[in-house]
N, C-alpha and C positions, 0 to 999 in steps of 0.2 A: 654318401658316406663322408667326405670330406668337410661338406659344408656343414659340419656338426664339431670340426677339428679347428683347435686355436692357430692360425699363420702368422708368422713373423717375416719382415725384411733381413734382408744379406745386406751393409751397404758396405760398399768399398772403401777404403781409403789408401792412403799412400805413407801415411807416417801414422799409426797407432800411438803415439804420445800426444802429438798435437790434436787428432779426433777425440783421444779420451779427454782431453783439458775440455773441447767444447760440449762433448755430449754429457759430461759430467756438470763441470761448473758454469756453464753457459746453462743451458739445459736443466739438468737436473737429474739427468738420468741417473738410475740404480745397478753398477755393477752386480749381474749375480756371479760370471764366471770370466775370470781373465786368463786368458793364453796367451804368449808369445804375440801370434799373430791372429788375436781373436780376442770382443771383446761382447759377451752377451748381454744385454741389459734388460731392465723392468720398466715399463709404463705401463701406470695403471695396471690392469689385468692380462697383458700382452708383453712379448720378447721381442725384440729387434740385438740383433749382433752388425757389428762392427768390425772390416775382414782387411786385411793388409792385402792388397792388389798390386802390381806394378802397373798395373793399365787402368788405373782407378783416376779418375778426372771429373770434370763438369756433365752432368747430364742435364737433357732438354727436355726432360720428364719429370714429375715428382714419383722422388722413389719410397716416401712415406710420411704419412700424415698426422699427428696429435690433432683426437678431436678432446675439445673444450668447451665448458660450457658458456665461456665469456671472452670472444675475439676482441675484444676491446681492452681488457685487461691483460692476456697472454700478450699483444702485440704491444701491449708500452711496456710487458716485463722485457721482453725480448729487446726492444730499443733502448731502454735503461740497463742492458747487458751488453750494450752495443753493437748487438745483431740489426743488420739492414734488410728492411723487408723489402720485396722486389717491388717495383713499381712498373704497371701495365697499361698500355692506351693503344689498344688493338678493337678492329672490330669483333664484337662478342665477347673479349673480356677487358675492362678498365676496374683499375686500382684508384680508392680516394685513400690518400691519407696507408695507401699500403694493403689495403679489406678490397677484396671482392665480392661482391651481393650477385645469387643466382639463384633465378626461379628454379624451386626441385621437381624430382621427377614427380608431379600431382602432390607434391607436399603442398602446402596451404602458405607455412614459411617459406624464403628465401637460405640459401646457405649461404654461410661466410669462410671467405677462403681469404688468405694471408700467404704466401712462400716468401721461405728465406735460403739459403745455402749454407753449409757445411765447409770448414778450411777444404776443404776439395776440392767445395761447385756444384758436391749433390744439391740438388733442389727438394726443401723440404716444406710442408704445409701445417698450420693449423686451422683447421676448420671447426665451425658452429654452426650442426647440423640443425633445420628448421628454425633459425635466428627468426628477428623481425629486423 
């Protein structure tokens, strides 16, 4: 039933002016609905909102991903906005240059993954599903 229904993320923050400055003009994001303490937006064909928390902080997870069809190109729009992409040299995942390449599940292509963070600390991704 659900897997047929559009999902969007919640992500927290702690100041809603300073989130809307990056999801907006960092970003790019599309207000469709602002509240007080809510801010909903548009990518592409999906919602993601934006929620004033007081326990809203750094998370060690990625809480939501923009796929793209060109990680090479999102990741120096994002560096020429001054966004810092995470840098990784762990066993099973290393970052060159910021891009992570992962064999897919029996994809044929590799995926590329990129995270950055949010004035918060949320950990956010762009990914380029079946890249080369």
């Amino acid at each position: 039933m659900l897997a047929e229904s559009p999902f969007y993320a919640n992500i927290l923050v702690s100041d809603i002016s300073r989130a809307r400055a990056f999801y907006e003009r960092i970003l790019g994001a599309m207000a469709l609905r602002i509240a007080e303490s809510e801010v909903v937006y548009r990518s592409g064909d999906t919602q993601f909102a934006i929620s004033r928390a007081g326990d809203a902080g750094p998370t060690a997870h990625t809480v939501g991903s923009f796929i793209v069809t060109d990680i090479e190109a999102a990741a120096s729009d994002l560096r020429g906005r001054g966004v810092e992409l995470e840098q990784y040299d762990l066993p099973g995942l290393r970052t060159v240059n910021g891009i992570a390449t992962f064999a897919g599940n029996g994809v044929a292509l590799p995926d590329r993954v990129a995270w950055f963070r949010d004035p918060d600390g949320n950990l956010l991704s762009i990914v380029q599903e079946g890249s080369s």
